[in-house]
Backbone bond lengths (Angstrom), bond angles and torsions (degrees), N, CA, C in turn:
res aa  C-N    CA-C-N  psi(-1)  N-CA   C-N-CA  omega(-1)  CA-C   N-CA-C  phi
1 X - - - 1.462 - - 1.518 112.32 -
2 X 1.318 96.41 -11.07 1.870 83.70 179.73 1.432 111.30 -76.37
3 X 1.367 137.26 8.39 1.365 143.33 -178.52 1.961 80.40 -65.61
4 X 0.860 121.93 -43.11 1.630 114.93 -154.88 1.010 93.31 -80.80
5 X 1.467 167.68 6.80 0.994 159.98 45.80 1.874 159.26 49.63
6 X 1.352 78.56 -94.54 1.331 111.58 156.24 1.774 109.69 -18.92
7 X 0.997 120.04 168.04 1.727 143.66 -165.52 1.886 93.04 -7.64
8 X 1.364 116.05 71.95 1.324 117.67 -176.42 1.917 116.49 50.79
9 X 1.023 93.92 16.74 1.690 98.02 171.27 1.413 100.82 97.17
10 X 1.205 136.24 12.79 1.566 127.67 -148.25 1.764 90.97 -109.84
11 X 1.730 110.73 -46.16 1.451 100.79 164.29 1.547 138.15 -28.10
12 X 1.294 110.09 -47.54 1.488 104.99 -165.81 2.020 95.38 -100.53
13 X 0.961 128.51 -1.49 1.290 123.87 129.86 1.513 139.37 -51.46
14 X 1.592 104.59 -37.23 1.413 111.65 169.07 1.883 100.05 -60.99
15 X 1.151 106.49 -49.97 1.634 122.76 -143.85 2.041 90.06 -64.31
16 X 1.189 116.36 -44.49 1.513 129.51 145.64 1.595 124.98 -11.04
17 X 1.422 97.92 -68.30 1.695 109.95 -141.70 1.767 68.38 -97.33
18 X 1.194 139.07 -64.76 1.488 108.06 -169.60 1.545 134.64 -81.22
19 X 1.432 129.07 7.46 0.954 120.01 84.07 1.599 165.75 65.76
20 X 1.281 98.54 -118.28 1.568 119.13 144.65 1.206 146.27 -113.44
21 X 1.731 108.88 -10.97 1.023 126.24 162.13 1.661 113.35 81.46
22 X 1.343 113.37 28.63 1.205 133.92 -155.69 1.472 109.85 -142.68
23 X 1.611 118.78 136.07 1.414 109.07 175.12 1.706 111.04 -74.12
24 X 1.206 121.66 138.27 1.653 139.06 165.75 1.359 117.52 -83.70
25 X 1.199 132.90 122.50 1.466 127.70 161.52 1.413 104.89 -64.10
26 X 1.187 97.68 173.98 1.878 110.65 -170.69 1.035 83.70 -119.19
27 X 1.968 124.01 134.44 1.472 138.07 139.71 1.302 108.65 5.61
28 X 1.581 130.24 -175.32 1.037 149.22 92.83 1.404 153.41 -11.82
29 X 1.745 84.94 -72.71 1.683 120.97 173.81 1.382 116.35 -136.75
30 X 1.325 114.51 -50.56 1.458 93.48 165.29 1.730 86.30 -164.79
31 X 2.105 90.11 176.68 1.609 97.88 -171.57 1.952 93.67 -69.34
32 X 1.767 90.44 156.30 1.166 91.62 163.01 1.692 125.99 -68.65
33 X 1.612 126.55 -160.35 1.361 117.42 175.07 1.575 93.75 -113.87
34 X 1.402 138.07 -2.48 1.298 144.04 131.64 1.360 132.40 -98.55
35 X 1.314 126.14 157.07 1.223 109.23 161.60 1.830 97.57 174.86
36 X 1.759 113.20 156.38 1.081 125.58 167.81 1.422 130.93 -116.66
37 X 1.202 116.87 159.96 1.629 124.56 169.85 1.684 104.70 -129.82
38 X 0.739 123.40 135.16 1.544 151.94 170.39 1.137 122.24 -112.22
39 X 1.314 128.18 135.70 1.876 138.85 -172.81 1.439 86.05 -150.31
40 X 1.328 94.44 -176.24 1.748 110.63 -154.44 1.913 96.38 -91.43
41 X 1.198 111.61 -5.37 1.252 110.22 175.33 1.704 124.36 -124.37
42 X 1.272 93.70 -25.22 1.485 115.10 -169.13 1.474 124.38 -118.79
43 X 1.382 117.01 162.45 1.475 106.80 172.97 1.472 116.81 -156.86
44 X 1.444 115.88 135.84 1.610 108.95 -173.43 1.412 109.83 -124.10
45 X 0.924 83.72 145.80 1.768 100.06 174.60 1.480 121.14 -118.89
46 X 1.800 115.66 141.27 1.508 95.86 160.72 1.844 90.30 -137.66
47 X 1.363 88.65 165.82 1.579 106.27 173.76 1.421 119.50 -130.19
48 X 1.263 149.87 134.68 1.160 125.76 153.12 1.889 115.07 -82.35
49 X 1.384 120.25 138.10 1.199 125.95 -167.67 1.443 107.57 -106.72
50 X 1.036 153.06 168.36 1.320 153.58 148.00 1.435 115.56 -124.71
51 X 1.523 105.55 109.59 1.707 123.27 -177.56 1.933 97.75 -31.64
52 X 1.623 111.38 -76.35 1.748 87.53 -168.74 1.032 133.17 -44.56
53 X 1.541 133.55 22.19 1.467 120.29 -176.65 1.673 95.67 -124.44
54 X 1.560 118.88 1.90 1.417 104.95 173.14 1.338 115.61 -133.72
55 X 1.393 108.24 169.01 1.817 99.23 179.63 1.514 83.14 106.09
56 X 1.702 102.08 149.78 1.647 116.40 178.33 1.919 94.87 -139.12
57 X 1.374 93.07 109.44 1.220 140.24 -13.84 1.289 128.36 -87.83
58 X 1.725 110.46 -179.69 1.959 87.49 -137.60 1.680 84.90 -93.99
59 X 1.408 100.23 151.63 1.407 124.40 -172.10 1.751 108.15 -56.40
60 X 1.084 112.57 153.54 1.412 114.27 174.80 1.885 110.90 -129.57
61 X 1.034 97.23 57.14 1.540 133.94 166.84 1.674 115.57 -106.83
62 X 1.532 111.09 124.39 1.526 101.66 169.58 1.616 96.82 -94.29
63 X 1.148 133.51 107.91 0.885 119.40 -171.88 1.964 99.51 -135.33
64 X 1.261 109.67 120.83 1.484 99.34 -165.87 1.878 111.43 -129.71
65 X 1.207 104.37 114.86 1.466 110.59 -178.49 1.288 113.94 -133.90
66 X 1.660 111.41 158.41 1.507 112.10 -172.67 1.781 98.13 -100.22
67 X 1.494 80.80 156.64 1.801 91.10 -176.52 1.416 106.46 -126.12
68 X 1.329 148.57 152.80 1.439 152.06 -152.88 1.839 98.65 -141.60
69 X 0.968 147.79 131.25 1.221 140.53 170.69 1.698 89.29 -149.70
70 X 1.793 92.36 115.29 1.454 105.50 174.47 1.631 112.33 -113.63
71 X 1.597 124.46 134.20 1.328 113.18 179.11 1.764 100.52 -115.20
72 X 1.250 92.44 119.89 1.583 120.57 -171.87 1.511 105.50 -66.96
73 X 1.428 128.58 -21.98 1.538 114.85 153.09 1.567 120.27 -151.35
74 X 1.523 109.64 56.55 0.986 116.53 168.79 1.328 131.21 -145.69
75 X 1.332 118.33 -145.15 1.879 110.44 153.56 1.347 117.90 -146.40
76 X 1.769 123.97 41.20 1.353 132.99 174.26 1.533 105.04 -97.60
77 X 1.148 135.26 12.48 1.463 100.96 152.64 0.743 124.95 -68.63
78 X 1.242 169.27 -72.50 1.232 156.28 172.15 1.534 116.62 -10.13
79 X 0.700 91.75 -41.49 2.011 92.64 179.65 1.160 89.30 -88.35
80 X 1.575 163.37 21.49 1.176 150.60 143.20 1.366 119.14 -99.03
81 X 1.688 103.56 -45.20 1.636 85.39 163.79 1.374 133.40 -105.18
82 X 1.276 121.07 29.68 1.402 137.15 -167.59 1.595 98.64 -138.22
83 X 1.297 118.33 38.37 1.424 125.79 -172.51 1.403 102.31 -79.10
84 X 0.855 144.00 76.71 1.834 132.89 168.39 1.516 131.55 -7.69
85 X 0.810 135.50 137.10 1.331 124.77 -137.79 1.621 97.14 -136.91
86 X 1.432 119.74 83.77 1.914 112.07 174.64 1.222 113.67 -67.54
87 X 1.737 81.17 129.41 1.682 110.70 178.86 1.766 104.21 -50.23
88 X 1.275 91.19 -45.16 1.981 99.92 -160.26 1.798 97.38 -136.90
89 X 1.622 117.79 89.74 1.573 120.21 178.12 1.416 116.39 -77.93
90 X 1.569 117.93 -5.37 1.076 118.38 152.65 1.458 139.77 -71.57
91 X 1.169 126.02 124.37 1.810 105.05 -174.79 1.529 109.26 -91.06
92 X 1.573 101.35 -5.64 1.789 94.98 -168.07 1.652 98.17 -88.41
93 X 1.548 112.88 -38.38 1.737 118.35 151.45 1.172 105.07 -24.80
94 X 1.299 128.29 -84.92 1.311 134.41 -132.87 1.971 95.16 -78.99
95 X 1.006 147.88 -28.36 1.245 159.61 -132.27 1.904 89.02 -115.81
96 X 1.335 91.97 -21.70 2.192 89.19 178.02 1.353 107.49 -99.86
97 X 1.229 138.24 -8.05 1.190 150.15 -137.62 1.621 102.40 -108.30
98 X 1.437 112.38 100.09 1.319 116.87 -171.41 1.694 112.50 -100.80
99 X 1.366 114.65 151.43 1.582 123.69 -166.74 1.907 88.19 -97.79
100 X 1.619 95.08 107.74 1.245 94.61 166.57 1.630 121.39 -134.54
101 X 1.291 133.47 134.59 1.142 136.85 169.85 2.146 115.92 -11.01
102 X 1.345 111.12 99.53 1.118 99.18 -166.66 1.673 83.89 -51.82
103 X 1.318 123.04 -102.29 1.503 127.24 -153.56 1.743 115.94 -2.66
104 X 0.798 107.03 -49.55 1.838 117.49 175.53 1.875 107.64 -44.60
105 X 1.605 93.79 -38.98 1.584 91.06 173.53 1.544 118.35 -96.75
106 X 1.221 126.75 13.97 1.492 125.47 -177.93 1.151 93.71 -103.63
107 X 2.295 93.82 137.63 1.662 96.65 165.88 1.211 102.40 -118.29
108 X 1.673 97.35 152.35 1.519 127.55 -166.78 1.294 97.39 -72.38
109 X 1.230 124.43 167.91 1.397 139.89 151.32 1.575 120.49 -46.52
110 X 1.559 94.73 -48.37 1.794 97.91 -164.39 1.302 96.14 -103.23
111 X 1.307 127.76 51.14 1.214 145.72 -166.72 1.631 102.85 -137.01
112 X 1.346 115.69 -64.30 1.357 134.78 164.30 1.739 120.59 -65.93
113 X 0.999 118.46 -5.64 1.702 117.74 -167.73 1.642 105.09 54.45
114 X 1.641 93.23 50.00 1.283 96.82 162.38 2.036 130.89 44.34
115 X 1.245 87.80 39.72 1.585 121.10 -175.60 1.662 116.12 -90.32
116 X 1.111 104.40 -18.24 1.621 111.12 -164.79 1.944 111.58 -44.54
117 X 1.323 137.78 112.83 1.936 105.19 -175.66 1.663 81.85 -91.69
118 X 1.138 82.16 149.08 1.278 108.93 168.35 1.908 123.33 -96.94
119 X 1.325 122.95 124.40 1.479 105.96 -157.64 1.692 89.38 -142.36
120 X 1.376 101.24 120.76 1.440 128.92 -163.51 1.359 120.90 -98.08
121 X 1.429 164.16 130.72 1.239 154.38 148.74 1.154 95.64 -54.81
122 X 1.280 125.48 134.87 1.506 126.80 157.91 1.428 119.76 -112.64
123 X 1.507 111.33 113.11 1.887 102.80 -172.71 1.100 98.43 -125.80
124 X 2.081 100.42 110.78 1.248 129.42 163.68 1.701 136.62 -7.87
125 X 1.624 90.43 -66.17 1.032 115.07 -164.82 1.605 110.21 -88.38
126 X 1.544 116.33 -5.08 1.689 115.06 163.42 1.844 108.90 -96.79
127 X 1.867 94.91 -8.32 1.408 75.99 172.36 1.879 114.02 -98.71
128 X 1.287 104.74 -13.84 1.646 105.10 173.48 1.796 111.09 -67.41
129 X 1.530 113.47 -36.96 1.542 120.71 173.71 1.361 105.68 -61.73
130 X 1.734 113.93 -47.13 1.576 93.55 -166.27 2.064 117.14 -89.14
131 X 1.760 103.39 -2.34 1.553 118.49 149.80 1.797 111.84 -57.95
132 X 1.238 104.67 -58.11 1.355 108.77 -158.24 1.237 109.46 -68.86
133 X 1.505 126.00 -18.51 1.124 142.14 -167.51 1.907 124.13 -102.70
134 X 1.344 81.86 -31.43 1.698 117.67 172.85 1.434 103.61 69.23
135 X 1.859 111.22 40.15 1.429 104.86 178.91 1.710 99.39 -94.25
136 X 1.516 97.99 124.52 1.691 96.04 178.18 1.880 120.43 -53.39
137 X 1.734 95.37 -33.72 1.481 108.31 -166.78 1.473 115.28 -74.01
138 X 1.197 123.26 -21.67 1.451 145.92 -167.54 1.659 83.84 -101.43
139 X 0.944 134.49 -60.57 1.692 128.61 -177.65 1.386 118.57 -46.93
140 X 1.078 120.40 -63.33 1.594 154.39 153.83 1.737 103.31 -26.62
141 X 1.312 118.51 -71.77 1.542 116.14 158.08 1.312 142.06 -38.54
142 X 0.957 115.34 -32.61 1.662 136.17 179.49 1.615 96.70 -65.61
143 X 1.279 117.11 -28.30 1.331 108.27 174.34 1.486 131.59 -45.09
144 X 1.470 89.94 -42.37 1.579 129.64 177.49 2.125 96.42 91.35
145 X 1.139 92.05 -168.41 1.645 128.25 -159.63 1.765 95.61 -103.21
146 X 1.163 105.74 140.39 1.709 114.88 154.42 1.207 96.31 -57.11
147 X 1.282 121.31 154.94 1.777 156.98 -171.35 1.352 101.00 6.31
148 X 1.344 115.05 27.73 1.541 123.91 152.40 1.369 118.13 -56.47
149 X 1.574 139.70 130.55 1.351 127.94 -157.90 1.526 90.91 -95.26
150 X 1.425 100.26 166.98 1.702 122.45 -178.73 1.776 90.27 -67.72
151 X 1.114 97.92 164.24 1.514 115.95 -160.07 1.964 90.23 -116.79
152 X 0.902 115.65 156.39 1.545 137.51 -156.88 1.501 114.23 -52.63
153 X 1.307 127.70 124.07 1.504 118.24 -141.38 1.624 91.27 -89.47
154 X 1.770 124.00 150.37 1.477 107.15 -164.49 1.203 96.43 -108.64
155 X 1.083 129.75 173.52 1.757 135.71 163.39 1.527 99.64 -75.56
156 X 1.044 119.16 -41.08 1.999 127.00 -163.65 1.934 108.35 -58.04
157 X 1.491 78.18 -49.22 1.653 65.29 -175.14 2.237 97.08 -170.72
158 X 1.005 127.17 153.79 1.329 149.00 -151.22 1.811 111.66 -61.11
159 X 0.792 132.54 137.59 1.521 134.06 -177.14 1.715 105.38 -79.20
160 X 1.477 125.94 139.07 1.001 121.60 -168.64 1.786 96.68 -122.78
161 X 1.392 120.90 169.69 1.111 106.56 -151.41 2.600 82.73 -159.15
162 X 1.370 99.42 125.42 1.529 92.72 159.85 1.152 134.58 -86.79
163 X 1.362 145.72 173.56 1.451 142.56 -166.64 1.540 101.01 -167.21
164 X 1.403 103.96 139.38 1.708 99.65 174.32 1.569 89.95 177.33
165 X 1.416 125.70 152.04 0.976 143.30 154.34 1.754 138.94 -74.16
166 X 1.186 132.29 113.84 1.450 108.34 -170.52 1.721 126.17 -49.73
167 X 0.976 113.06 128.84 1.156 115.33 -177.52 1.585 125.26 79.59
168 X 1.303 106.80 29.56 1.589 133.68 -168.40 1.937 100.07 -148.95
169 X 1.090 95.28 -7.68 1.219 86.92 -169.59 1.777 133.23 -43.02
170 X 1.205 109.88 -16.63 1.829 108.10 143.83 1.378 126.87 -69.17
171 X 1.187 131.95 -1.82 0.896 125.15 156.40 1.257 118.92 -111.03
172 X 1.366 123.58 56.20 0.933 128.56 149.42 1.705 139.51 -74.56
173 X 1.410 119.67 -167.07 1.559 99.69 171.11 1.573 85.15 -170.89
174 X 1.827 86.22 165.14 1.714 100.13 179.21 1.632 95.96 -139.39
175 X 1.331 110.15 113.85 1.580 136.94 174.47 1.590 106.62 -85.32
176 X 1.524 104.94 166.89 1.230 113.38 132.82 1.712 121.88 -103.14
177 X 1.550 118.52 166.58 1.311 131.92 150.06 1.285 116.26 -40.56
178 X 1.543 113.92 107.34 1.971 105.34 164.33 1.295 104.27 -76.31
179 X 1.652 109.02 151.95 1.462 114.76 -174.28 1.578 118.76 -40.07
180 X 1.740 108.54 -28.47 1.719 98.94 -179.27 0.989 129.38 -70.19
181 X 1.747 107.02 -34.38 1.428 115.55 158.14 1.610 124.54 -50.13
182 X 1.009 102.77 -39.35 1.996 101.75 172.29 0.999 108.16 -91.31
183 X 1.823 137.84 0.75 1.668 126.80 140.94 1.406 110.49 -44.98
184 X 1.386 101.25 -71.59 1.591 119.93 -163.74 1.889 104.16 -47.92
185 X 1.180 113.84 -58.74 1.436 125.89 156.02 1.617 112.00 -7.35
186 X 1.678 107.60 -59.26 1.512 123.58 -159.72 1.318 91.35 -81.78
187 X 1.302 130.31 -33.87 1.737 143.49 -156.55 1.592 107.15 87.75
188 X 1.178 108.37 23.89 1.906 106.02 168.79 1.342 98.14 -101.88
189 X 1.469 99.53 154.37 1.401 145.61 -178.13 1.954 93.33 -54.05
190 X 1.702 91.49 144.86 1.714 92.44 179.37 1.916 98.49 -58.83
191 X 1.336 79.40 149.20 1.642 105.46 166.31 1.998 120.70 31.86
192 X 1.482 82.93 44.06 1.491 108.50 178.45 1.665 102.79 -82.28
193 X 1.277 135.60 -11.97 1.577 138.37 152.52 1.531 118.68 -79.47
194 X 1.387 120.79 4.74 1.311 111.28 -136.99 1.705 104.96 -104.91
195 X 1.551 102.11 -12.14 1.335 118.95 -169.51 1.736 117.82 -127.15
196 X 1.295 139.67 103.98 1.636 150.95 -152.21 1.708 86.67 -67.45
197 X 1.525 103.05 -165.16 1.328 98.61 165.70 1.121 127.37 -103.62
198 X 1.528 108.00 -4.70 1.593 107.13 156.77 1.311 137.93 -80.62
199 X 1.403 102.97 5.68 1.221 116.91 168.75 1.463 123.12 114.64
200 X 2.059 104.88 -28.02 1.088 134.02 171.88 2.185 112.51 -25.47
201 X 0.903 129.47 178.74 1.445 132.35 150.76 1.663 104.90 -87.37
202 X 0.920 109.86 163.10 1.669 116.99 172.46 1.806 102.87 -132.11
203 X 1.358 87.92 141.20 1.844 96.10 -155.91 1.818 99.53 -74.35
204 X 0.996 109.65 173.69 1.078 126.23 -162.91 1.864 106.44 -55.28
205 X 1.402 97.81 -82.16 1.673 112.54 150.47 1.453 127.68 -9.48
206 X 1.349 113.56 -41.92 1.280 103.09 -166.81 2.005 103.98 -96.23
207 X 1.734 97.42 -37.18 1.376 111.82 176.00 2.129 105.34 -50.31
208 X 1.566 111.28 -40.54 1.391 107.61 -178.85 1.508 116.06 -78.44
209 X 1.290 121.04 -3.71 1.200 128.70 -175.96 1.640 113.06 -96.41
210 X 1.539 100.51 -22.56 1.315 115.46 -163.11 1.912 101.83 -94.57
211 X 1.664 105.75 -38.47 1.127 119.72 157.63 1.431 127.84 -50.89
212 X 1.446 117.77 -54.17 1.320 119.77 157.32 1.428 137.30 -54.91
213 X 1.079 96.77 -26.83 1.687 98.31 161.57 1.587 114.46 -102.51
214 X 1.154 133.24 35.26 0.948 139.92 -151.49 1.898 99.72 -106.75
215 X 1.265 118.10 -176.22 2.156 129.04 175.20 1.524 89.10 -122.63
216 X 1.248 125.27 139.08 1.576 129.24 157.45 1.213 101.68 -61.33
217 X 1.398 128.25 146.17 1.164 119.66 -178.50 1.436 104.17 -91.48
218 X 1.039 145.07 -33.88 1.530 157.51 173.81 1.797 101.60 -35.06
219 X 1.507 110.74 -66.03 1.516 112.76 157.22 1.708 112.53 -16.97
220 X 1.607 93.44 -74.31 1.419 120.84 -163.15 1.671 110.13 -40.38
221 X 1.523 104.40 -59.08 1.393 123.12 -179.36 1.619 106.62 -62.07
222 X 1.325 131.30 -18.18 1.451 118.94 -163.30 1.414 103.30 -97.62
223 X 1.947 117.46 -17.43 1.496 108.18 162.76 1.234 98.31 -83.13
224 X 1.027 142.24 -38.37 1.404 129.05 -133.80 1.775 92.36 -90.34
225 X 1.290 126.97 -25.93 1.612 130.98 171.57 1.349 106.07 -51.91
226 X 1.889 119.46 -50.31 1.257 142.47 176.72 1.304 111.56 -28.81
227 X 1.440 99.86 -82.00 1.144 124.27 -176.20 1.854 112.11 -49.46
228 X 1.457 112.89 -36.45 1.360 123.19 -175.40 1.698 106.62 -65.42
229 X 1.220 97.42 -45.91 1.404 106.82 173.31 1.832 124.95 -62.00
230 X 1.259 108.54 -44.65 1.629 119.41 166.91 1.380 103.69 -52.00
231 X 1.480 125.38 -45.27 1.780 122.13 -144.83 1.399 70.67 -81.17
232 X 1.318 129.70 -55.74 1.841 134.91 -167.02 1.600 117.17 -46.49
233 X 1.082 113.24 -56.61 1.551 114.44 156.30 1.718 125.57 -40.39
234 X 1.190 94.49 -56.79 1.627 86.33 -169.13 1.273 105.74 -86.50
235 X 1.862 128.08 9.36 1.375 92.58 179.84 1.766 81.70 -99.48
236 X 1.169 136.27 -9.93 1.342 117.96 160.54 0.943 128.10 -53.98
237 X 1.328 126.93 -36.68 1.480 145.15 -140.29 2.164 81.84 -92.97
């Protein structure tokens, strides 16, 4: 998302106008997290997507990037990347599915003999700001949130993550992610970094770097279904 940004915002205007080949006005305040351009032949779209809301099951990555889908002689983007997305595509699912008091379904601690693990995002770099800074609340956070998703996987260096049990809580621990875990993260197959093209292994380092700069594929698959579906229509149509 920092494309929207970037060189006073004027970048992802460039990224626009060539493109479409067309001058763009500039925002206000800033780009939206959708938006279109239209010409007498063509039509573009961008979205920004965020990996945890796709993929089955859905990823627990905040991971947020913009996507551009331009149709070079038509006007279905928009119906490709603004495809709606069912919560529940089953109807016989959805037809069992009873409205019940969340609280009624939460278990307590002293319910469990105090068993609950507890599994944390841990982000580094809000806990070195809120050290360096000596803000307790910013320190304290870095812990992260219950079923709070992992925060955006980096190229620089590995996502770390807490673990502890209630009432064990010294025995706890703070890991990093092994590369399979930040496959699965992306929605790739175990240890789909794990092999060069010569066949070699590829070291750890380079697989997290390669991961971090990496597209969720879940994203990937939800235009590319889009799009499968448009080409499918019109050759019926």
């Amino acid at each position: 998302m920092g494309a929207f940004v970037s060189g006073n915002r004027m970048d992802f205007r460039a990224i626009l106008e060539s493109f479409s080949g067309t001058k763009i006005p500039m925002p206000k305040l800033k780009w939206a997290n959708a938006g279109m351009v239209r010409g007498r032949e063509f039509e573009l779209c961008w979205r920004v997507l965020d990996a945890q809301y796709f993929g089955e099951p859905r990823l627990l990555q905040r991971r947020k990037r913009v996507f551009i889908v331009y149709d070079f002689g038509g006007f279905r983007s928009h119906k490709i990347l603004y495809k709606p997305e069912g919560l529940l595509k089953d109807s016989k699912i959805i037809g069992n599915v009873e409205d019940k008091d969340t609280k009624s379904n939460r278990r307590y601690s002293d319910k469990t003999r105090r068993k609950i693990p507890n599994i944390r995002p841990f982000q580094d770099r809000k806990m070195r700001g809120g050290a360096k800074r000596k803000n307790k609340t910013l320190f304290t956070n870095s812990f992260g949130k219950p079923n709070e998703p992992f925060p955006t996987l980096l190229a620089s260096n590995p996502i770390m993550f807490a673990y502890w049990i209630d009432g064990k809580e010294e025995e706890g621990f703070i890991r990093y992610l092994t590369p399979i875990e930040c496959e699965r993260l992306m929605g790739l197959p175990d240890n789909y970094t794990k092999y060069g093209e010569d066949g070699k292994i590829i070291l750890d380092s380079a697989r997290y770097k390669a991961l971090g700069n990496a597209i969720a594929l879940p994203c990937v698959e939800y235009i590319m279904a889009g799009i499968k579906e448009e080409l499918t229509a019109s050759v019926h149509f």
